[in-house]
C-alpha positions in Angstrom: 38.2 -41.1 -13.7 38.8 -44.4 -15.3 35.6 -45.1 -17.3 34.6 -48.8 -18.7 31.8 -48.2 -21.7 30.5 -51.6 -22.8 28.8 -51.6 -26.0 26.8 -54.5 -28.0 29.2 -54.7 -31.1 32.5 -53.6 -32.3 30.4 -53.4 -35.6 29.2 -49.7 -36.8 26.1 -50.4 -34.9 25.1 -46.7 -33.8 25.7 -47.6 -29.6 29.4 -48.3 -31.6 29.9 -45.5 -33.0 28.4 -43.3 -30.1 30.8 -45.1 -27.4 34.4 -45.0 -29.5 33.5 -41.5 -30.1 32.3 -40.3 -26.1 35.6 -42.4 -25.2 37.7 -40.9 -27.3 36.6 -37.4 -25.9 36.9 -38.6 -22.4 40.4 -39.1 -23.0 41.0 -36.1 -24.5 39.4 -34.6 -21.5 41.9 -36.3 -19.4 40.0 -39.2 -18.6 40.6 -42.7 -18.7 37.4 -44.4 -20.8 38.0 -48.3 -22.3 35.7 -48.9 -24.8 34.8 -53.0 -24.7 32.8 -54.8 -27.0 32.3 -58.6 -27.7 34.3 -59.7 -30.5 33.5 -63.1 -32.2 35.2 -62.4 -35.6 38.4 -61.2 -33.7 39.1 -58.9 -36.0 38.5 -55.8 -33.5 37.1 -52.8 -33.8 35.5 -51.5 -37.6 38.2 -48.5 -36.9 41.4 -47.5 -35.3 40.4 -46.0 -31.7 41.8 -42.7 -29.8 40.9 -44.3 -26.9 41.8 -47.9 -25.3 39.6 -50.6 -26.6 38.9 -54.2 -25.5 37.4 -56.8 -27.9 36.0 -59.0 -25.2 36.5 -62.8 -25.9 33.2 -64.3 -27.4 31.7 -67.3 -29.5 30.3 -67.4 -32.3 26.6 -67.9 -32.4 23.5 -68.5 -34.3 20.0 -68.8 -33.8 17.2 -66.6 -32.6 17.5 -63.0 -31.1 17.1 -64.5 -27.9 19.9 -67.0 -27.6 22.5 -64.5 -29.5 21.6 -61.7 -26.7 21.7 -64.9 -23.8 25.2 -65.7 -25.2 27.0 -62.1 -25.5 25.7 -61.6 -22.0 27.4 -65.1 -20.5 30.6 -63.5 -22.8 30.6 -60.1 -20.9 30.3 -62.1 -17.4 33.3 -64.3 -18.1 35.4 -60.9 -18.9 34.6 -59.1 -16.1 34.9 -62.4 -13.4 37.5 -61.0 -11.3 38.2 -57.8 -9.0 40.9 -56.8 -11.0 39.6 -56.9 -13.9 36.1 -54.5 -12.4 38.8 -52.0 -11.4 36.7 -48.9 -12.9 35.6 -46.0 -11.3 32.5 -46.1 -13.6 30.7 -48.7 -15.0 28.5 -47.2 -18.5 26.4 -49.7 -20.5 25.3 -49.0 -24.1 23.1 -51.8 -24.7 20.9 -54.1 -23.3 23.4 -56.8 -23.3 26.0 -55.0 -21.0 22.9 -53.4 -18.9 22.1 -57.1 -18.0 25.7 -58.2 -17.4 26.4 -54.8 -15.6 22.8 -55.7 -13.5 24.7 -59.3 -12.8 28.3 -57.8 -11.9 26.3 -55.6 -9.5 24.0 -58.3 -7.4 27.5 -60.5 -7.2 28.9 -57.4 -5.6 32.0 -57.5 -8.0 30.6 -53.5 -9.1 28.9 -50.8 -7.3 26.7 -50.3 -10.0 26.6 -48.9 -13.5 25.3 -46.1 -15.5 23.1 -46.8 -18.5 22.6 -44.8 -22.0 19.7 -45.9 -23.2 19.4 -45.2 -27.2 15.8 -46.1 -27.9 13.1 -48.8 -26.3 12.3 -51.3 -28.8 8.8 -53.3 -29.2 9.6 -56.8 -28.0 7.3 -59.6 -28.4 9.4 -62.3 -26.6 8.9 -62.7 -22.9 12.8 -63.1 -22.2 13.8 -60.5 -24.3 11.8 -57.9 -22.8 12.5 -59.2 -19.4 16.0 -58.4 -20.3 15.3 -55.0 -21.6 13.3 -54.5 -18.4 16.6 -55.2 -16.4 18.5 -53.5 -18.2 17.3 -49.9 -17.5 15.5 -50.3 -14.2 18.5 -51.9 -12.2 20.5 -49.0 -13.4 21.5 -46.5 -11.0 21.9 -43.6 -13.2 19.9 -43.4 -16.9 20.8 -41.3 -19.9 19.6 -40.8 -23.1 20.4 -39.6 -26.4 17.0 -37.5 -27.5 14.6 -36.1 -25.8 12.2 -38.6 -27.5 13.5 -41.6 -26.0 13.4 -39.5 -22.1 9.7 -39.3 -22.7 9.2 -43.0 -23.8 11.2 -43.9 -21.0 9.2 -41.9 -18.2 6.3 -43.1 -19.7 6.7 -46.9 -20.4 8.7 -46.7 -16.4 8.0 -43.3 -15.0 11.8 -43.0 -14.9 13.7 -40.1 -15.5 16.9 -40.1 -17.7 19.8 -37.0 -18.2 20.0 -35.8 -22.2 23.2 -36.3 -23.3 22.8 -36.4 -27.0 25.2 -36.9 -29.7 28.1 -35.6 -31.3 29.6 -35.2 -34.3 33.1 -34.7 -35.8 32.9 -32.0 -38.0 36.8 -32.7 -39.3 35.2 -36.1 -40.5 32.1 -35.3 -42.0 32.2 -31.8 -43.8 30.9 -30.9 -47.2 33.8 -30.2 -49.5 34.1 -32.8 -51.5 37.1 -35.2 -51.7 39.1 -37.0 -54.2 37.4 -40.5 -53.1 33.7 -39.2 -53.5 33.8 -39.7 -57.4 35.0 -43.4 -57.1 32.3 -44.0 -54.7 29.7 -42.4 -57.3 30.9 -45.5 -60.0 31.0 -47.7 -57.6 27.4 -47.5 -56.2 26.2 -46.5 -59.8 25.0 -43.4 -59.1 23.0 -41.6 -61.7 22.5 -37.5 -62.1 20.1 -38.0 -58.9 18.5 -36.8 -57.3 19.9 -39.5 -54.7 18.1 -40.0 -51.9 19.8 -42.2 -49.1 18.5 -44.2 -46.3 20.7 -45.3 -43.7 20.7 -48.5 -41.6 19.6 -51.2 -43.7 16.0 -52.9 -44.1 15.2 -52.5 -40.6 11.6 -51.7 -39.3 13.0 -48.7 -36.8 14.4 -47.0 -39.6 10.6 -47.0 -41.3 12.2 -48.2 -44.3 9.2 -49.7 -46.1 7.3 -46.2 -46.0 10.5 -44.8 -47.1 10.4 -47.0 -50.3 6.5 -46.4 -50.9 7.1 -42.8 -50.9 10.3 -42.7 -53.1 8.1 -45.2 -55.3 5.7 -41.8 -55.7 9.0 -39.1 -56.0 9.7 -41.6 -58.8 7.2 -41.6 -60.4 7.4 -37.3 -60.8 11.1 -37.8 -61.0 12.2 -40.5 -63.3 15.7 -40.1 -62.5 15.3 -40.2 -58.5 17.6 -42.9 -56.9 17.0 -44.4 -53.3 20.9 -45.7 -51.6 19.8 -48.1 -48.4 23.3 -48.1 -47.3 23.8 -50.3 -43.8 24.0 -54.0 -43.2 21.4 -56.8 -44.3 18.6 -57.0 -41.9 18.7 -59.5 -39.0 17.5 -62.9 -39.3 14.3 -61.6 -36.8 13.3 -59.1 -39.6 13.4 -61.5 -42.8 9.8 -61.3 -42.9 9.9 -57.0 -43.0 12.7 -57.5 -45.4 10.5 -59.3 -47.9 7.6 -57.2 -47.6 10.6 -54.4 -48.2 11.1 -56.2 -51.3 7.6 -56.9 -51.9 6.8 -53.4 -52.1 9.8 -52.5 -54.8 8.7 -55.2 -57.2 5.1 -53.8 -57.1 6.4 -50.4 -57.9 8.7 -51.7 -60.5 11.7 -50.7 -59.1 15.0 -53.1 -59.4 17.5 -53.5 -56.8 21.2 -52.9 -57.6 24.1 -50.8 -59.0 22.8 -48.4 -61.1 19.2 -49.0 -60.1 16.7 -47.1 -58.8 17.0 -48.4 -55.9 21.0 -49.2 -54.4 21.8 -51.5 -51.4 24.5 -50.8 -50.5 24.9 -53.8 -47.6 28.2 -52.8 -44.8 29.8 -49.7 -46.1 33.1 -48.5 -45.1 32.9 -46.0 -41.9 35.6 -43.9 -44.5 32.6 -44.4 -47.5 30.0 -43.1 -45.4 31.3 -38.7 -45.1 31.3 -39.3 -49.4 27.8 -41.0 -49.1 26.4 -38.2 -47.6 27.8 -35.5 -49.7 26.9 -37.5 -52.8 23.2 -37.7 -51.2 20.9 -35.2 -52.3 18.7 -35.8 -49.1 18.9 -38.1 -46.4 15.3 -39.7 -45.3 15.8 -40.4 -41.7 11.6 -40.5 -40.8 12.6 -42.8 -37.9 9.6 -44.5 -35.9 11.4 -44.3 -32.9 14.2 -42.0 -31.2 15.3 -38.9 -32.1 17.7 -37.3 -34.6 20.2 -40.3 -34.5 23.7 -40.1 -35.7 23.1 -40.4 -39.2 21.1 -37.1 -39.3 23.9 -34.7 -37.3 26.3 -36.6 -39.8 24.4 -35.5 -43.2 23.8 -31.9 -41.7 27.6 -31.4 -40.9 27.9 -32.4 -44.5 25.3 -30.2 -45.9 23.2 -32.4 -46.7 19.4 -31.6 -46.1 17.9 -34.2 -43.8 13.8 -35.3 -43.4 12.9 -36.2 -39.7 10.1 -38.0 -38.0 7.4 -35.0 -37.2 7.3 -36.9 -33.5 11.1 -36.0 -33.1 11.9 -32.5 -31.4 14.5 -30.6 -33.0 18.3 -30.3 -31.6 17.9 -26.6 -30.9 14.1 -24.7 -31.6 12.1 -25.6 -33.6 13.0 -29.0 -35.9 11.1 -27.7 -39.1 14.0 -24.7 -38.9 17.0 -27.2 -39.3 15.3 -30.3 -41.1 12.5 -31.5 -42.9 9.6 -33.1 -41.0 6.8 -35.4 -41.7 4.9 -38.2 -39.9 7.0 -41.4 -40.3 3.0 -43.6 -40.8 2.2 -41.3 -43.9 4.3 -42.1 -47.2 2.9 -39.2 -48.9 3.6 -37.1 -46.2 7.6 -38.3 -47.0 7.3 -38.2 -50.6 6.1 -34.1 -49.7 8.8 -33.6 -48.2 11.6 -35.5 -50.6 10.1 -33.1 -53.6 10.7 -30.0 -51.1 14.5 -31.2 -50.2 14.9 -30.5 -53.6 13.7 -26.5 -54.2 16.6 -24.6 -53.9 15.7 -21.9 -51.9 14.8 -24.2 -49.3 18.0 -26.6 -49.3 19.8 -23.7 -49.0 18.2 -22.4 -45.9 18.2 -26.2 -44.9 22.4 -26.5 -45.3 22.9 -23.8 -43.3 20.7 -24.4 -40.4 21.8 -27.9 -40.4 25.2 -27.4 -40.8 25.2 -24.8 -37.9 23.3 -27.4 -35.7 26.6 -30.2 -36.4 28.9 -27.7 -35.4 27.1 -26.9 -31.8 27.0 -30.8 -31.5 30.7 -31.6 -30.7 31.6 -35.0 -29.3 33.5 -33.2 -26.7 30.5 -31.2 -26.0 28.5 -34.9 -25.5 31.2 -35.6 -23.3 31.1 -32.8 -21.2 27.5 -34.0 -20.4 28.3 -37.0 -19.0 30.9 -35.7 -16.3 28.3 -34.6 -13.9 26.5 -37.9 -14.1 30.1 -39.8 -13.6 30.7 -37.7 -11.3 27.5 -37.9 -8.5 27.0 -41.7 -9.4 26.5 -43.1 -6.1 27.5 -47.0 -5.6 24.6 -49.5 -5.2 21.8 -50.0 -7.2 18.8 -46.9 -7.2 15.8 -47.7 -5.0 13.0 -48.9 -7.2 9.1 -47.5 -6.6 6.4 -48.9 -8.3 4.3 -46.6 -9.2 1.7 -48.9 -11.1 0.5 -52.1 -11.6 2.0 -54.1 -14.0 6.1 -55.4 -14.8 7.0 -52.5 -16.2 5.6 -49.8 -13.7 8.7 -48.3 -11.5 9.8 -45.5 -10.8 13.6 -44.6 -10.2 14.1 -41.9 -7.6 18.0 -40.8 -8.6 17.1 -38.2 -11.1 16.8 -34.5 -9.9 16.3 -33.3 -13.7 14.0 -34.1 -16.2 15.6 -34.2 -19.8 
């Protein structure tokens, strides 16, 4: 099958990572998967591919959320204008921004319709934005989703029902001997005798990272030498104001911000930093407030790392509290519980082992091998729509035999 997968970025965004990796095993497979992505800095993709990649023409903007998301969608349409360049057996959106231009492409008949991965539902506020998320998912024809989390906030939020796919994770990347590089990174992030506890993806409201601080403010306080690493990008001009009160909440604990500080932020890191990150990590705190796992905990199990997980998340395989640490992602002393048991021995040695035997079941091939049976029955045209309640967001799409 040839296979276009549109993602939002060709950034280390997570919907990134996930699609350069699924197309890279497609391919493998003997598929033929293009990975596209808008590309304002032209600089391409944050790493070389094993797949075909298009960094799809598009302007540089600024402003709100709104007008960014308006503008990457208008970039995607102007790609994909003509027949030949919609000549794709499959159509699979990442994001909300290629959902909607996908959702276009369709009503203008220049695609049958597309499949959509849908990585988590996020709390809008802004009438077009949601609008757009709306569109997005319910003008689909097929749905997926990467946790069984985000299946259940789908069929509840639009009583639709999405195929688990999950992630994957390359256990030839991410593994836990240590390598030559992992000492520099140590000096360079200013990394102390630990324990280290890292954070990954920024101060960003998703990633809970505020309760993460107020409970390694406690950890600290038991453990004077306890560092906190918030490795990911700078928070989006729509969170400033949950950055400061991230910041807010480190100055009341008397906690500085910097290399050698308690508390390290890191801003971008290198995709080839982040296998040493987690090996250098005594614990990654991953109490998400919405999704599942997410990449960053598969990555940090494969790597031995012990991991702490929202207590709303279901494990990979059995029971969660078997392969990772769980705690409600609203209690900070429920987290801070948790960050002192990551650190028992017994227990982060029963923790590596389930973990790491988790990462190894979760192959990116294995992801891939997933999706074939949705690629595979996607029928062209757009999925009938039910509503099955009052209200914008009450439908119900009838495509899906399987609940995830």
């Amino acid at each position: 099958m040839r296979i276009a997968i549109l993602t939002r970025s060709t950034q280390p965004c997570s919907s990134t990572v996930h699609a350069l990796a699924l197309g890279e095993a497609l391919c493998a497979q003997g598929h033929e998967a293009v990975v596209h992505a808008p590309d304002p800095s032209g600089r391409g993709f944050f790493r070389d591919a094993g797949c075909p990649v298009v960094s799809v023409s598009a302007k540089p903007v600024t402003g709100s959320a709104a007008v960014q998301v308006q503008t990457r969608i208008a970039d995607y349409l102007a790609h994909f204008s003509t027949p030949a360049a919609c000549d794709f057996d499959v159509f699979h959106a990442q994001c909300g921004i290629s959902g909607n231009a996908l959702a276009t492409l369709t009503r203008r008949r220049l695609i049958a319709g597309f499949v959509r991965t849908v990585h988590r539902l996020n709390a809008v506020a802004d009438p077009q934005m949601a609008q757009w998320q709306e569109r997005a998912i319910v003008d689909a024809a097929r749905l997926l989703c990467v946790s069984r989390t985000g299946a259940a906030a789908l069929l509840a939020a639009y009583g639709a029902r999405a195929d688990m796919v999950g992630h994957g994770v390359d256990s030839t990347v991410y593994r836990p001997e240590p390598e030559p590089g992992d000492a520099d990174l140590r000096r360079r992030l200013g990394l102390g005798a630990g324990p280290v506890f890292l954070s990954v993806g920024g101060f960003e409201p998703r990633k809970n990272t505020l309760t993460i601080i107020e409970a390694f403010a406690t950890v600290r306080q038991l453990v004077p030498d306890a560092q906190l690493v918030v490795a990911g990008d700078a928070a989006r001009p729509d969170h400033a104001g949950y950055e400061a009160r991230c910041c807010a909440s480190l100055e009341r604990a008397g906690l500085a911000i910097g290399p050698g500080q308690p508390v390290i932020r890191t801003g971008p890191m290198a995709q080839a930093d982040m296998p040493g990150l987690y090996r250098l990590a005594d614990t990654l705190a991953a109490p998400s407030l919405t999704g599942g796992y997410g990449l960053c905990v598969l990555e940090a199990m494969a790597c031995g790392t012990p991991a702490i997980i929202s207590a709303r998340a279901p494990g990979v395989v059995g029971t969660a509290s078997v392969e990772a640490l769980a705690a409600d992602p609203d209690d900070a002393a429920g987290i801070a519980a948790a960050m002192r048991t990551s650190l028992v021995p017994a227990r982060r040695a029963q923790l590596r082992n389930a973990g790491r035997a988790v990462a190894r079941a979760q192959t990116w091939a294995t992801c891939a091998a997933r999706h074939l049976p949705t690629y595979e029955s996607f029928a062209p045209g757009p999925a009938p729509l039910m509503p099955v309640a009052t209200g914008s967001a009450a439908w119900n799409i009838q495509r899906f035999p399987r609940d995830a």
